[in-house]
C-alpha positions in Angstrom: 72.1 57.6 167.9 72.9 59.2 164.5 71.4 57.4 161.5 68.1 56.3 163.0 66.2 54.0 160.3 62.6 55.2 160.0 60.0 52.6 160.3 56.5 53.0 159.2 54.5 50.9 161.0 51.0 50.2 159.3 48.4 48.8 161.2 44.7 48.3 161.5 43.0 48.0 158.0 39.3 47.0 156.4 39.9 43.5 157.5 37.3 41.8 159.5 40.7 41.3 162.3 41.0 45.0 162.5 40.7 45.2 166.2 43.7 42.3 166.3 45.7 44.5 164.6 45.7 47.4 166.6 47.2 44.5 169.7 49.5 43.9 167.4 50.7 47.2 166.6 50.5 48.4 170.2 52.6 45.9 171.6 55.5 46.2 169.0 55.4 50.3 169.1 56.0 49.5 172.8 58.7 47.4 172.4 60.8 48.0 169.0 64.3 49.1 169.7 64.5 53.2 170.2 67.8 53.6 169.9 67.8 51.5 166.3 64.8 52.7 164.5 62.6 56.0 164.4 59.1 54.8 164.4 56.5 56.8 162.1 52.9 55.1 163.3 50.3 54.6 160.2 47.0 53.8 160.5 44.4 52.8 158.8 41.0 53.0 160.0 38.1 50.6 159.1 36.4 53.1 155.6 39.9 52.4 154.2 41.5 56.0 155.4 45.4 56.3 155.7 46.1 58.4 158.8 49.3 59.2 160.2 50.5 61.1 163.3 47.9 62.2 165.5 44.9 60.5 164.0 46.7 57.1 163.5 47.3 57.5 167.1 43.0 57.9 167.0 43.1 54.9 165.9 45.1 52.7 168.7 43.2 54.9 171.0 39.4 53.6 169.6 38.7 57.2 169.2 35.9 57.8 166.7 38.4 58.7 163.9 39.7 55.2 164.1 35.6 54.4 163.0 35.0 56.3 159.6 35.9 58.9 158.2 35.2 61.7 159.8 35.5 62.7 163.6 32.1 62.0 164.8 32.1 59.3 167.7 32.4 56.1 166.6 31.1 52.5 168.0 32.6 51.4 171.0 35.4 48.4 169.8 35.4 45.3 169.9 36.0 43.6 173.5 39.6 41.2 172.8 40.8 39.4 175.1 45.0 39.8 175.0 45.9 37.9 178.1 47.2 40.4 180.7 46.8 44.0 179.7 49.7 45.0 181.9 51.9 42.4 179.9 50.5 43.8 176.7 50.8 47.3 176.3 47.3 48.0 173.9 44.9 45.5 175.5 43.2 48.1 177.5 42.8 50.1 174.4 40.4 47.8 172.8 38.8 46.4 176.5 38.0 49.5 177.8 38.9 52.3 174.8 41.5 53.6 177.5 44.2 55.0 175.6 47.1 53.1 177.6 50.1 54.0 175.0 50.9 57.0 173.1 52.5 56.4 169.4 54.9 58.5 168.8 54.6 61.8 166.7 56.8 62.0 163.8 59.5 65.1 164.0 57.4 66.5 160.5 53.9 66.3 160.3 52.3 64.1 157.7 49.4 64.5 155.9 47.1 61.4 155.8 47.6 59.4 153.0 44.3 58.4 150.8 44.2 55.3 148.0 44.4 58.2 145.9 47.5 59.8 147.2 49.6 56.8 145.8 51.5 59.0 143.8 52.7 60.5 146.8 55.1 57.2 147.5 57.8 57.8 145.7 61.4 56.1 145.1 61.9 56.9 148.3 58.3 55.8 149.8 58.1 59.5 150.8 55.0 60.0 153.4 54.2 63.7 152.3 57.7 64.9 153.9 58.1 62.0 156.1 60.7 59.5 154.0 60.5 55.6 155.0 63.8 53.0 154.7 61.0 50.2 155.9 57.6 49.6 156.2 56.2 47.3 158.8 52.5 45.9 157.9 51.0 44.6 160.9 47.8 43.7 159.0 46.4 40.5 159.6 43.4 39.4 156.6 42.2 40.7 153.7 43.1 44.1 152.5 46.8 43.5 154.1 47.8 39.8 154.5 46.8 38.6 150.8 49.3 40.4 148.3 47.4 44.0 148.0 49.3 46.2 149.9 52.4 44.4 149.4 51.9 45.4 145.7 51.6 48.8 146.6 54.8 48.8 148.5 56.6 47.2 145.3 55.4 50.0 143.3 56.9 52.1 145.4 60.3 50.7 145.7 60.3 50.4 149.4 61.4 47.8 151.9 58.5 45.9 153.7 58.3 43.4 156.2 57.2 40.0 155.4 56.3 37.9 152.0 56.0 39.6 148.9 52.8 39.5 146.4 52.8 36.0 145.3 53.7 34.4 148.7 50.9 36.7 150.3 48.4 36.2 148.4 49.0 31.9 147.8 49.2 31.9 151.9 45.7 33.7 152.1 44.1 31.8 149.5 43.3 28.5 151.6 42.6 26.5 148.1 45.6 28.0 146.5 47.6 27.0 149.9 46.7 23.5 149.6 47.3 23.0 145.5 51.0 24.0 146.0 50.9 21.7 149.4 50.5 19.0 147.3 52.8 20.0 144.4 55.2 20.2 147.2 53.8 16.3 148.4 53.5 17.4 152.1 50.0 15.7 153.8 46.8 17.5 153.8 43.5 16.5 155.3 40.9 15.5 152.3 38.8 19.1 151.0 36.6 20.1 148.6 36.5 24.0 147.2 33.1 25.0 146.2 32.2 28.8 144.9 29.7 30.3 146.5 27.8 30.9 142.6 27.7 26.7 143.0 26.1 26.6 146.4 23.4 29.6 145.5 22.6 28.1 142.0 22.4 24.3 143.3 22.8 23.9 147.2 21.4 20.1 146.6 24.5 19.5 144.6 26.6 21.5 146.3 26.5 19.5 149.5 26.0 15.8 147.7 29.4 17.0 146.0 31.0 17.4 149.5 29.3 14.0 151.0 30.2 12.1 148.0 34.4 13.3 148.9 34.4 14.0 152.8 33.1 12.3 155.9 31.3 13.8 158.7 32.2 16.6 160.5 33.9 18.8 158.6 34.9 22.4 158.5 33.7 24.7 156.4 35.8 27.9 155.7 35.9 31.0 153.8 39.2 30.5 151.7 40.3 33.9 152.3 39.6 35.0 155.7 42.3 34.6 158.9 41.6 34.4 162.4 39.0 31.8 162.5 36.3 34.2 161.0 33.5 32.6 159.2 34.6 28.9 160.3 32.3 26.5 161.4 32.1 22.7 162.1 29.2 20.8 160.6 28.3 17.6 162.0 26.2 16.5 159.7 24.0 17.6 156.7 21.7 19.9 158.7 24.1 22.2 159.8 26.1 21.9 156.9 23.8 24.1 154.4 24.5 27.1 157.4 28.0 26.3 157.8 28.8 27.2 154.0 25.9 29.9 153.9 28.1 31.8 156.9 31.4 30.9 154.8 29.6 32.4 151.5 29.6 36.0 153.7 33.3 36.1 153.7 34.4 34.7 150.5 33.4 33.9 146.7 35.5 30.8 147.5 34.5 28.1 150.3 36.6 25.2 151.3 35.4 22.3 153.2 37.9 19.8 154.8 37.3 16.7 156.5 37.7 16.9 160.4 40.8 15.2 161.8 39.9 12.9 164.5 35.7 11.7 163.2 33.4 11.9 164.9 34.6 10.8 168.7 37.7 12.9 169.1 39.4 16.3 168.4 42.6 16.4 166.2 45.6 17.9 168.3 46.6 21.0 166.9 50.2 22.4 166.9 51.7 25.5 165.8 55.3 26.6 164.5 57.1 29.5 163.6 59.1 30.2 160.7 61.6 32.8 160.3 63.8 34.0 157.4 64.3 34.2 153.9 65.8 31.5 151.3 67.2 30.1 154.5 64.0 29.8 156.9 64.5 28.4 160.1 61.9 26.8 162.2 61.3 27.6 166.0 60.2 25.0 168.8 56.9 23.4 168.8 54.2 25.0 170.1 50.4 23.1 170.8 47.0 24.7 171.5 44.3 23.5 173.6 41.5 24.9 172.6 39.1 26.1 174.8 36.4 25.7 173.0 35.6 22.4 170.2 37.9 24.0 168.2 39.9 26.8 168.2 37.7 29.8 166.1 37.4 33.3 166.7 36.0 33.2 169.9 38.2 31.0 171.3 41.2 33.1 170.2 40.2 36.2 171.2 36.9 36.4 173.0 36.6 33.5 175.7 39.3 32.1 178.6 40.1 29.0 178.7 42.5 27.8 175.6 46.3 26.7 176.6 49.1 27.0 175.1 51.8 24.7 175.6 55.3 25.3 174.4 57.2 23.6 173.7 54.1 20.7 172.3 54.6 17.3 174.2 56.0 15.3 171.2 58.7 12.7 170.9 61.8 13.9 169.2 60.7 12.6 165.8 57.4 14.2 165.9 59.0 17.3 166.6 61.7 17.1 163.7 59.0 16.2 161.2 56.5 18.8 161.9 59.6 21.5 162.1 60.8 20.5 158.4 57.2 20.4 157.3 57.0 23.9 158.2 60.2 25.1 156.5 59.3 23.3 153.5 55.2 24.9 153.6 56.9 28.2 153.8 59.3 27.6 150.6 56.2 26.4 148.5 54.5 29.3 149.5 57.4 31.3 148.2 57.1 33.1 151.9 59.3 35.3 153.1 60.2 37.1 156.8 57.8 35.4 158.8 54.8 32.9 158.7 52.9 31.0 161.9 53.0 27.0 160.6 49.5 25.3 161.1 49.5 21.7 161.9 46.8 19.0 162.9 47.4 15.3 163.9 45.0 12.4 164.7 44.1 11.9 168.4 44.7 8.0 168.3 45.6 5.4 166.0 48.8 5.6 163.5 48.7 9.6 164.9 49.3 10.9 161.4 49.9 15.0 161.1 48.7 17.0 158.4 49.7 20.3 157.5 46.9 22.5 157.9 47.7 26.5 156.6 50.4 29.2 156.9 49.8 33.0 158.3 51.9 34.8 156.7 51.1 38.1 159.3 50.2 36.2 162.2 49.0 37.4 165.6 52.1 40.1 167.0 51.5 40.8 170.5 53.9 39.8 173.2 51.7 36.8 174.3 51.1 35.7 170.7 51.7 32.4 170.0 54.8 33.4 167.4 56.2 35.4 169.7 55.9 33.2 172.5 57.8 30.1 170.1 60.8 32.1 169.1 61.2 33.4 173.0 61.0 29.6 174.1 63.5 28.6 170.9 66.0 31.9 172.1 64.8 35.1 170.3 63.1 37.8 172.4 60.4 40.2 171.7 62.5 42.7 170.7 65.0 40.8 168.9 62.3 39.6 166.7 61.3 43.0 165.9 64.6 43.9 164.8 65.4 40.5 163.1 62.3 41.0 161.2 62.6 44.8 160.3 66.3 43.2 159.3 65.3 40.3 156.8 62.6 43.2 154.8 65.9 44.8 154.2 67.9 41.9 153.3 65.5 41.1 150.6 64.8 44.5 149.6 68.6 44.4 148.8 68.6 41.1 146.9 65.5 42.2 144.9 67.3 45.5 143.6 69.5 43.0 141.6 67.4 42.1 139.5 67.0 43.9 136.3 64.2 44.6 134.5 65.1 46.0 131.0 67.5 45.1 128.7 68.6 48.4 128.6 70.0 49.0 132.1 
C-alpha cells in the first residue's frame, strides 16, 4: 500500500514504570495495522538515551543497552506480570529477558537521537533521515505522561498521540487534578497536599495538619507519580510519618486523601475509558478487585490474584453517572485522545462515588484494562490503535488553524 504513514512509536523512558512501558509498546508494535502505517520503533532507555532502530529494539529485548548508556550488560529487568505472555506479545521480554518480538528496522537508518539533538526535529519531525507524520508516546509517568515531551513534540510541529501540554501535565499533577475537579463541581474524596519542605521542617505539624482535615486511614501519594508507585495506606498515626516519608521519595508534592469506606471496609473501585477529542466518548464500565488491600504496584503488576470485571455490576443509573463523570473529568482536564477514568464508591450506606484521577497514558497492552473496556464497548485492539493514531491527527489539523502572529 502506497502512501504508508510513518509512526514513531516512543517508548520506555526515565520513569519509575519503564518496564510497563516496554508491555505497552510490545503489544501495540505487534498489533498496529501493517498495511496503514510504517512503524519507526524509538526508545528510550532508563539514563534518558534516544535510541532508534536496532538499539531501541535493545531495549524491548532487556539487552544491556536498554540499561545505560553504553553496551555493557545491564541488570536483569524487572519481573511484570502481563497475564498470558502468549496473549501479549512482550511479556516474556521483561519475565525472562527472551526477546519474543522483533521491532521492525526502519528502511533508513537513524542515528540515536540525544536531548541535545532537538534541533534535529524539524517542521517535519525529521529523525536524522527518517521523517515522522505521527508520534505515538507510550510513556506512562514522569518524563512522558506529565506535559514534557509533549512540549517537545509541539516545538517540533508534529502530530502526537494523546493530550497536549496543559492536559498532561494537570492529569499527572494529582493536586492540580483535584483543583480543576472541583472548579468543574464533580465529587472528590476529602485531601490534604503537603510539600515535602513542610513535612522535613515540621513533621509534628505536618501530620496534626492532616488529622485535624482527614479521618483514619488514608492514602498517602506522591502527586506526580502513576502506577501506584510510592502509595501507601496509613491506618493510623504510626505508619502515617513512613507513609508520607516513602511519598517524599517520589515527589516535592504529597497528597493525602481520606480512605473511602473507614475503617471496616474497602471502597469499590471502577474504571472507565475515555476516547476522543472535543467530543469524548465514554466506554463501558469496568471494576477492579483488587488482590491485594488496595490496588498498588504490586497488585497491578507483580502479584496474581486481582479481577477485573467488565462490564462493573451497577444498575443502569450508576453506570450513566460514572460514564458522564468521566467525559466531563476529561474536559476539565482539557485531555485529549485517550485517558483511563478513576472512580471509587462507598461499600455500604448511601454508596456515594467519587471521582478519584485520570491517566492520561494508561496501561496499553492487550489485557490492559483500557483496552479490554473499549473491546467489551465494540472497538478492538487494533481499531484503537488506528482510532487513536487518527484523533493525534485530527487535532494536529485543528491546531494548525490557529495563528500565532498578526502578521500571517
Amino acid at each position: 500500500m502506497a502512501n504508508k504513514l510513518q509512526v514513531g512509536v516512543v517508548f520506555g523512558g526515565r520513569s519509575g514504570e519503564h518496564e510497563v512501558s516496554l508491555l505497552s509498546a510490545a503489544s501495540i508494535l505487534q498489533a498496529i495495522d501493517r498495511r496503514k502505517f510504517d512503524v519507526i520503533p524509538i526508545g528510550i532507555n532508563k539514563a534518558g538515551h534516544w535510541l532508534t532502530s536496532g538499539a531501541a529494539q535493545g531495549l524491548l529485548e532487556g539487552s544491556g543497552v536498554a540499561q545505560g548508556g553504553g553496551n555493557e550488560p545491564g541488570p536483569k529487568p524487572k519481573k511484570l506480570r502481563a497475564g498470558d505472555p502468549a496473549a501479549t506479545p512482550g511479556a516474556r521480554v521483561l519475565a525472562e529477558g527472551q526477546p519474543v518480538l522483533l521491532a521492525p528496522e526502519p528502511e533508513k537508518q537513524a542515528a540515536a537521537l540525544t536531548p541535545g539533538g532537538v534541533a534535529a526535529l524539524d517542521s517535519h519531525a525529521a529523525l536524522g533521515s527518517q521523517s515522522l507524520d505521527v508520534v505515538f508516546p507510550v510513556l506512562h509517568g514522569t518524563f512522558g505522561e506529565d506535559g514534557t515531551i509533549q512540549g517537545l513534540f509541539e516545538l517540533a510541529g508534529i502530530a502526537y498521540v494523546g493530550s497536549g501540554v496543559l492536559g498532561s501535565a494537570a492529569g499527572m499533577d494529582k493536586d492540580v487534578m483535584k483543583r480543576l475537579f472541583v472548579q468543574a463541581r464533580l465529587p472528590i474524596v476529602k485531601h490534604v497536599t503537603l510539600l515535602r519542605a513542610e513535612w522535613v521542617r515540621s513533621p509534628r505539624k505536618a501530620i496534626a495538619q492532616v488529622e485535624a482535615a482527614l479521618r483514619y486511614p488514608v492514602f498517602v501519594k506522591p502527586a506526580n507519580l502513576g502506577s501506584s508507585v510510592g502509595i501507601t495506606k496509613a491506618h493510623d498515626r504510626k505508619e502515617l510519618g513512613p507513609a508520607l516519608t516513602e511519598a517524599a521519595r517520589y515527589d516535592r508534592k504529597l497528597v493525602v486523601e481520606q480512605g473511602v469506606g473507614g475503617k471496616k471496609a474497602k471502597a469499590r473501585e471502577f474504571e472507565v475509558a475515555v476516547l476522543g477529542n472535543d467530543d469524548p466518548q465514554a466506554s463501558v464500565v469496568g471494576e477492579i478487585i483488587p488482590g491485594k488491600e488496595f490496588y498498588d504496584y504490586e497488585a497491578k503488576y507483580l502479584s496474581e490474584g486481582s479481577v477485573p470485571v467488565i462490564p462493573a455490576k451497577l444498575s443502569k443509573a450508576q453506570t450513566k453517572q460514572i460514564r458522564e463523570m468521566a467525559v466531563a473529568a476529561f474536559r476539565a482536564c482539557d485531555l485529549a485522545g485517550l485517558a483511563r477514568v478513576d472512580f471509587l464508591m462507598e461499600p455500604e450506606g448511601k454508596r456515594r462515588i467519587y471521582l478519584n484521577e485520570v491517566n492520561t497514558m494508561p496501561g496499553f497492552t492487550r489485557i490492559s484494562m483500557y483496552p479490554k473496556m473499549w473491546e467489551a464497548t465494540g472497538i478492538s485492539y487494533k481499531e484503537l490503535i488506528t482510532r487513536l493514531i487518527e484523533l493525534a491527527l485530527e487535532r494536529h489539523a485543528e491546531k494548525s488553524r490557529t495563528i500565532y502572529s498578526r502578521e500571517q
